[in-house]
N, C-alpha and C positions, 0 to 999 in steps of 0.2 A: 103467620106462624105455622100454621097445618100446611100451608107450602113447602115450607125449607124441611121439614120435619118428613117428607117423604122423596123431594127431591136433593139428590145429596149427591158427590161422587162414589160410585158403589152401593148404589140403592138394589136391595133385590126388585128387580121388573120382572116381571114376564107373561105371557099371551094366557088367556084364560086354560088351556087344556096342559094338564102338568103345571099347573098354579100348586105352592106348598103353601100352606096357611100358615104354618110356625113360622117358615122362612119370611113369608111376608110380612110378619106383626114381628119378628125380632129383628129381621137385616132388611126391611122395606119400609121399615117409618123408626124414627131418632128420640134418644133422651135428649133433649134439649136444656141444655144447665141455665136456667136462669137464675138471675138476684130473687131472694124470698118476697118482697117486695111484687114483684110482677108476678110469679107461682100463686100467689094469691090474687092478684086479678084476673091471671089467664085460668084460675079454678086448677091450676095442676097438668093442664092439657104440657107443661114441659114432657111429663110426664108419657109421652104418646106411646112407647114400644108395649108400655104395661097396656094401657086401654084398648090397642088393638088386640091384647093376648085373650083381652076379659072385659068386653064393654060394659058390661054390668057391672064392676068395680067403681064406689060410687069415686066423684072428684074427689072427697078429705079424705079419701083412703088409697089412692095413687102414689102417694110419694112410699109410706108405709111400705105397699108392698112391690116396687121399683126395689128397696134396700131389703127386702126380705128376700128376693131374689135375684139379689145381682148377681148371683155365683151362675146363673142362669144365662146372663145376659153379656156374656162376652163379646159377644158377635156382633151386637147392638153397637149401634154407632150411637155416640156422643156429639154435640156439638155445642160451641156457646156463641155468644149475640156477633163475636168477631166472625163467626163462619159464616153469617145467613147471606150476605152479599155473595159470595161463591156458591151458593145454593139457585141460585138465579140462573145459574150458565146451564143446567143442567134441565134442560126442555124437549128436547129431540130423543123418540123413543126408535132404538134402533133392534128392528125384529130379528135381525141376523144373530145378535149377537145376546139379544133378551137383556138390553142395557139403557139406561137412560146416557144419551152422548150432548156435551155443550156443540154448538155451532160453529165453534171454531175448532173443533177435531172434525167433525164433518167438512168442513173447508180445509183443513190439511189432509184428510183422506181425497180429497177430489170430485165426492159421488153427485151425478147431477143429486139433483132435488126431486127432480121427478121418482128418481130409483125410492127415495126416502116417501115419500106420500105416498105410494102404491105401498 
C-alpha cells in the first residue's frame, strides 16, 4: 500500500535541492479510498496525503482530519483498489523532467538506459 500511495501517474518527484514539503505531502503521496473494513486494518494509513502533512496525527484521527480539510486537498490525488495495479508502471525516476515515468514511455522515447541510470 505505501507503494502505490506515492507511486502514481503525476506524483510530485523531485531531486532533493528545490524539494517543496507541502507539494510533496499533498501531490506526492495519495488518499487511497478503501472499504471501512480494511481502513481499520490498514490503522488509516488510506489516509497517507494527511500523515505526510502531520505525522504526528495519531491513526483514529486521520480520516477526521483528511474531511476537515479536504477543501485543502484538491491537488491530492485519489485512488481506489482498481488503480493500484497501474501504480506499478510507474518505477523509472526521470531527473530531466522531475517525474516518475513507466518503462514503456521510456521505450517509446528511445533513451538508451544508460542516459537513465547516470
Amino acid at each position: 500500500m505505501f507503494f502505490v500511495q506515492h507511486n502514481f501517474d503525476g506524483s510530485y518527484a523531485h531531486k532533493a535541492e528545490g524539494w517543496d514539503y507541502l507539494l510533496g505531502a499533498i501531490e506526492g503521496s495519495s488518499y487511497l479510498k478503501l472499504p471501512n473494513l480494511l481502513n481499520w486494518f490498514s490503522a488509516d494509513i488510506a489516509y497517507h496525503n494527511i500523515h505526510h502533512l502531520s505525522e504526528r496525527i495519531p491513526n483514529y484521527n486521520l480520516q477526521a482530519c483528511h474531511n476537515a480539510n479536504i477543501h485543502l486537498l484538491a491537488n491530492s490525488k485519489s485512488l481506489t483498489l482498481r488503480d493500484i495495479p497501474d501504480c506499478f508502471k510507474f518505477i523509472l525516476w526521470d531527473a530531466a523532467s522531475d517525474s516518475l515515468q513507466s518503462i514503456k514511455l521510456l521505450q517509446q522515447q528511445e533513451i538508451p538506459f544508460s542516459k537513465v541510470a547516470n
